[in-house]
C-alpha positions in Angstrom: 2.5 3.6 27.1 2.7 -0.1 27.0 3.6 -2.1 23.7 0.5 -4.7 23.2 1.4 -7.6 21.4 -1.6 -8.4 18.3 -1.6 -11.0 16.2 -3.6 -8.6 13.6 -2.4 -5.6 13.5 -3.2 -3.2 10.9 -2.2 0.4 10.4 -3.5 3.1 8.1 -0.7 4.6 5.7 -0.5 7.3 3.5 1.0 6.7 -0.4 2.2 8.9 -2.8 2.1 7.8 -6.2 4.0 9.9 -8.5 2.4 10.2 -12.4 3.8 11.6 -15.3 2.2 14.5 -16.8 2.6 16.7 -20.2 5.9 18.7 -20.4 8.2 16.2 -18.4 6.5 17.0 -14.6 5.0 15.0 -11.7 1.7 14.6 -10.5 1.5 13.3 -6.8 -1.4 11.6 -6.5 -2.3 10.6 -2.6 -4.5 7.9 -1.3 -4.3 6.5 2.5 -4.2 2.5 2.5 -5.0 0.3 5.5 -2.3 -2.5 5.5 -1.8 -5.3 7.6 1.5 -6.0 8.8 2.7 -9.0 8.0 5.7 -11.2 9.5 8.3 -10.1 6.5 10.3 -13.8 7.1 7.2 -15.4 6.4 6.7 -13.8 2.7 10.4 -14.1 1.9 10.6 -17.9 2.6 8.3 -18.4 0.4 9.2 -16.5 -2.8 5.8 -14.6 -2.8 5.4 -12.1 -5.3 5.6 -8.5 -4.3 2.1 -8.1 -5.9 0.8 -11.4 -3.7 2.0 -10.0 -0.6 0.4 -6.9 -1.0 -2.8 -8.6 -2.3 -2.5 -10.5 1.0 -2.0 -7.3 2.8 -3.7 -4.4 1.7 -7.2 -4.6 3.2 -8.9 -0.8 2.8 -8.3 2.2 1.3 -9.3 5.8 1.1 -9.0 8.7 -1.3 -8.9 6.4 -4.2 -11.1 7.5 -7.4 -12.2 6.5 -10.3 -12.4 9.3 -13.7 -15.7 10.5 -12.5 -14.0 11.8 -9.1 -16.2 8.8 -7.3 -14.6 6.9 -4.7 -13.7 3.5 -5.4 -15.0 1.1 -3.2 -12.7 -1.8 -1.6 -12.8 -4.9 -3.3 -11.0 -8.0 -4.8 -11.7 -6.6 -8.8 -10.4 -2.9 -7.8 -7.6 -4.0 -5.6 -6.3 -6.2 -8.9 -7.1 -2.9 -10.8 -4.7 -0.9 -8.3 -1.8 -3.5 -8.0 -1.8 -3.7 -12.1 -1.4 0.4 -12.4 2.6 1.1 -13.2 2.6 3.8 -11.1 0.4 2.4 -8.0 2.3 -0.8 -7.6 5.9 0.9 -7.0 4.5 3.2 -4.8 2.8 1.2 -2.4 5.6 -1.2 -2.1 7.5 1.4 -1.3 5.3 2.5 1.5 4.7 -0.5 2.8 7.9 -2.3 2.9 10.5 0.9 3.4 8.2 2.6 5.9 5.1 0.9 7.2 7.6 -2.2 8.2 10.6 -0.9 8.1 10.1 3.0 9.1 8.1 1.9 12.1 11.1 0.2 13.2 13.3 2.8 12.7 11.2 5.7 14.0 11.3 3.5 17.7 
């Protein structure tokens, strides 16, 4: 298969998002973001945020609830709601930087 060069590529990802629960265990939480990936020089020349890049980047989602058990739909207010959650924040970045960008290099 031939590599095709993009200049918007996007890729959905899986993230786990480990929460503490009563009695000192883990929930793991899953919810599959749609990132784009992003030219990694570009956001470290400028000193962006880790929460700015991912604002920048994160551009769906699914799985994502609210208490009801509703899904939450995509949007500017929710995806501030997300990248504010202690838990969320950490994971994503995780995801996205040591395996959507990184792990898709090293998986080649």
């Amino acid at each position: 298969m031939s590599y095709t060069l993009t200049e918007d590529r996007r890729v959905m990802w899986p993230v786990t998002i480990n929460e503490p629960a009563d009695g000192g265990k883990i929930t793991r939480r899953k919810i599959d973001i749609e990132f784009r990936i992003d030219d990694i020089a570009k956001w470290e020349e400028t000193g962006e945020s880790v929460k700015d890049v991912l604002t920048r980047n994160i551009v769906g989602w699914s799985g994502l609830q609210n208490s009801k058990k509703e899904p939450v739909p995509f949007n500017d207010e929710t995806l501030e709601q997300l990248l504010t959650d202690p838990y969320a924040l950490p994971a994503i970045w995780n995801a996205y930087l040591n395996e959507v960008l990184a792990g898709a290099e090293a998986k080649n």
